[in-house]
N, C-alpha and C positions, 0 to 999 in steps of 0.2 A: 181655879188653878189648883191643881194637886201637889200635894205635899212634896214631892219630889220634883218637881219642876221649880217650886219655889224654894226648893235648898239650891239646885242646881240654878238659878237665878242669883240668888245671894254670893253663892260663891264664883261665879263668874264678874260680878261687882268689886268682889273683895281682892282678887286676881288684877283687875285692870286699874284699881286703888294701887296695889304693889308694886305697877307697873307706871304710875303716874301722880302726879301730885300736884295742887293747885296752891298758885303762889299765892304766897300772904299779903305779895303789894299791889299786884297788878290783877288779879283772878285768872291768869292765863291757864288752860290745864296743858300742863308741862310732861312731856315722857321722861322716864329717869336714864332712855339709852340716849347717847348723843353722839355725833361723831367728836374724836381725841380726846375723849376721857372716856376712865372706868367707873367713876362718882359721878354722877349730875347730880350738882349741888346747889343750881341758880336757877334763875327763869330765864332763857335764854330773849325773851321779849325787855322786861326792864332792869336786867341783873342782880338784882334782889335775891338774896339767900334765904336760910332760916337756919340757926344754931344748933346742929344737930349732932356734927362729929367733934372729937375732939382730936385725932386724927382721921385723915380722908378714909370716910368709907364705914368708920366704926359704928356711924349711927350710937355711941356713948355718951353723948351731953344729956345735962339734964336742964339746959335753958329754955330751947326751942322757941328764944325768941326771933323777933327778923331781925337780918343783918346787910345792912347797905354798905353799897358798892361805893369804894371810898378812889380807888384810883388805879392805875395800870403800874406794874412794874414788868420789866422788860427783862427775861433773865438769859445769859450767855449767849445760847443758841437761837433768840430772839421768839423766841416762845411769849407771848405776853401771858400775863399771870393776874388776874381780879384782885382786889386787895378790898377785903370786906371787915365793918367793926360790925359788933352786936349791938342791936341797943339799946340794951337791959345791962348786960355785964361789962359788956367794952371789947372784950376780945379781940385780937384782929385773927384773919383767916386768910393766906394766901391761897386762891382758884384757881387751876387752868381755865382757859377759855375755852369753847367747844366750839366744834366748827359751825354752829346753826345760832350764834350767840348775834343777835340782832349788831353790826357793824355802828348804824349812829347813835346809839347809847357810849358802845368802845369810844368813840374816837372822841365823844365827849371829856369821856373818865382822862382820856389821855392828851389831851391839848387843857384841859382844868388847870393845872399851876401856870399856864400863858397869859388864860382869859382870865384868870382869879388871881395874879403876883399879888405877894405877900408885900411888896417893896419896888417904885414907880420905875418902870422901866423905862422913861426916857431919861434915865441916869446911869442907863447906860451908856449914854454917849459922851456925858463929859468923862468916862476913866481915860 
């Protein structure tokens, strides 16, 4: 192989690296476009992140460690939103969710305080 083919090799590698990134929980290789966002910041397979911005997009942290998907919050427009901690630092990180984000992980995140009450719910019935 000539030297020019194998730079032209490398840098076609390093291009579809910029253009993708393999998650740290699940090994899924993840595109960074997604549809309804401009950050892809998850794995759209087990929602798993990695600590990377400190606001969306800046690629500024200097943790990079992974950051699990802690639960759904739901905001006005009814947009849901990931809610991620780090867990090395603690952080949390509000998500969008992108339209290709695996649904039975979501609906997981989001029926969790039902199936996991903090406090017996059959007491709700004596108020």
């Amino acid at each position: 192989m000539s030297q020019r083919s194998r730079n032209t090799s490398r840098r076609a590698r390093t291009e579809a690296r910029a253009q993708s990134f393999r998650c740290l929980h699940c090994g899924l290789d993840v595109s960074m476009t997604a549809p309804g966002t401009d950050h892809r910041n998850h794995c759209p397979n087990c929602l798993w992140s990695r600590h990377l911005d400190d606001t969306p997009g800046d690629r500024a942290a200097d943790c990079g460690a992974r950051m699990e998907p802690l639960a759904i919050s739901v905001r006005g427009d009814g947009e849901w939103v990931l809610v991620h901690r780090c867990t090395h630092c603690g952080v949390l990180h509000a998500n969008r969710t992108a339209g290709d984000d695996n649904v039975l992980p979501l609906t997981r995140l989001a029926v969790r305080p039902l199936a996991q009450s903090p406090f017996p719910l059959e007491r709700l019935g004596m108020l």
